[in-house]
C-alpha positions in Angstrom: -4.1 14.9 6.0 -3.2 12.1 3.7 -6.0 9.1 3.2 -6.2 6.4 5.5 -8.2 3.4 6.2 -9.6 2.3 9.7 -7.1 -0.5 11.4 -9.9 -2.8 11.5 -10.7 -3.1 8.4 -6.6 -3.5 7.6 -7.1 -6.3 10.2 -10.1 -8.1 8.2 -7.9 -8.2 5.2 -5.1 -9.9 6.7 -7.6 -12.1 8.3 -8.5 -13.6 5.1 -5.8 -12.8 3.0 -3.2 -13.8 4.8 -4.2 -16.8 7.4 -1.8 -17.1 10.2 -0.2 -13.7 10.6 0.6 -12.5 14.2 0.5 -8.6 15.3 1.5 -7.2 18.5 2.7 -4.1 19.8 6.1 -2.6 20.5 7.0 0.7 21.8 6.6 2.8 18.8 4.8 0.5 16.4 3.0 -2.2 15.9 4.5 -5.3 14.7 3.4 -7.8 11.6 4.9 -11.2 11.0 3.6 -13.4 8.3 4.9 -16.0 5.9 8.6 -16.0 7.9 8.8 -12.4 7.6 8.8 -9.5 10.0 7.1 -6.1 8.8 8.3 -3.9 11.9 7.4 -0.3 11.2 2.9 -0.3 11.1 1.6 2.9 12.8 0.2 2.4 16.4 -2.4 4.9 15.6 -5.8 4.5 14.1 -6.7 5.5 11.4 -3.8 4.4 9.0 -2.8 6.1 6.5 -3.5 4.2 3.1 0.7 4.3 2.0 1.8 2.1 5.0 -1.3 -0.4 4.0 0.3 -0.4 0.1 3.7 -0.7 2.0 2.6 -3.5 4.0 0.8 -6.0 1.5 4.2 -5.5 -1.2 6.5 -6.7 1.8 4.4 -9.2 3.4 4.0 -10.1 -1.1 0.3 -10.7 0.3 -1.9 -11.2 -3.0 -3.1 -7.8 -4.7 -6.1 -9.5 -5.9 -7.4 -10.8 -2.2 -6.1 -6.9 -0.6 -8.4 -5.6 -3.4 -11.5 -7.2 -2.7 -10.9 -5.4 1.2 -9.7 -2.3 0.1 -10.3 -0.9 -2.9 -9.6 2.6 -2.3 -5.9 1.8 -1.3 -4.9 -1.8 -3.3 -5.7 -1.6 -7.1 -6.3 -5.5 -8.3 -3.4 -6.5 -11.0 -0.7 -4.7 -9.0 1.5 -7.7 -8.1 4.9 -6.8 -7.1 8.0 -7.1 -9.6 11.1 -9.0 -8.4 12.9 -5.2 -8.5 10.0 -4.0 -6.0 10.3 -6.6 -3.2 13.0 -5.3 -0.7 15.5 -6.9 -0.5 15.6 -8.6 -4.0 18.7 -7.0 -6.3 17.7 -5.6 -9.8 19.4 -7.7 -12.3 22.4 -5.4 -13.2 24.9 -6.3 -15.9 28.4 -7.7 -14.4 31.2 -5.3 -15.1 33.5 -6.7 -17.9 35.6 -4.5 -20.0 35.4 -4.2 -23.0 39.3 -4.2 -24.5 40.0 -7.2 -22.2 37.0 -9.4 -21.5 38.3 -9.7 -18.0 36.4 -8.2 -15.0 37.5 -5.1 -13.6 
């Protein structure tokens, strides 16, 4: 079994570390909003296992240094997410112009 960390210690961190989130249940999962986004996909069962947790605080972009000071075992302080690593953001990718022509293909 992989590690995991007890829900309600998950639940102290968002407490302080990220005032005004909401969580509810859905059918297969339980539901985290925060900051105007929607994290969809956090296990129902208890104990969690410590990848969603990681998973969690890089979506919700929830400060490393505050998830840390909750759980050290799972969130190492100084690991704030790169633009590249926040879903939804596009790694900068150089346009496509040809060489010969200068135009783009």
């Amino acid at each position: 079994m992989s590690a995991s960390t007890h829900l309600s210690t998950v639940i102290k961190m968002l407490d302080e570390c990220a005032p005004g989130y909401t969580i509810r249940l859905a059918n297969h999962s339980r539901v985290i909003q925060f900051a105007g986004k929607v994290y969809r996909t956090f296990p129902k069962h208890d104990p969690v296992e410590n990848g969603h947790i990681r998973k969690l605080v890089r979506f919700l972009r929830i400060r490393t240094s505050c998830a840390a000071k909750h759980l050290p075992g799972v969130i190492s302080d100084g690991q704030e997410p790169t633009e590249s690593a926040i879903p939804g953001s596009k790694p900068n990718a150089p346009s496509k112009v040809s060489a010969k022509s200068g135009k783009k293909r």
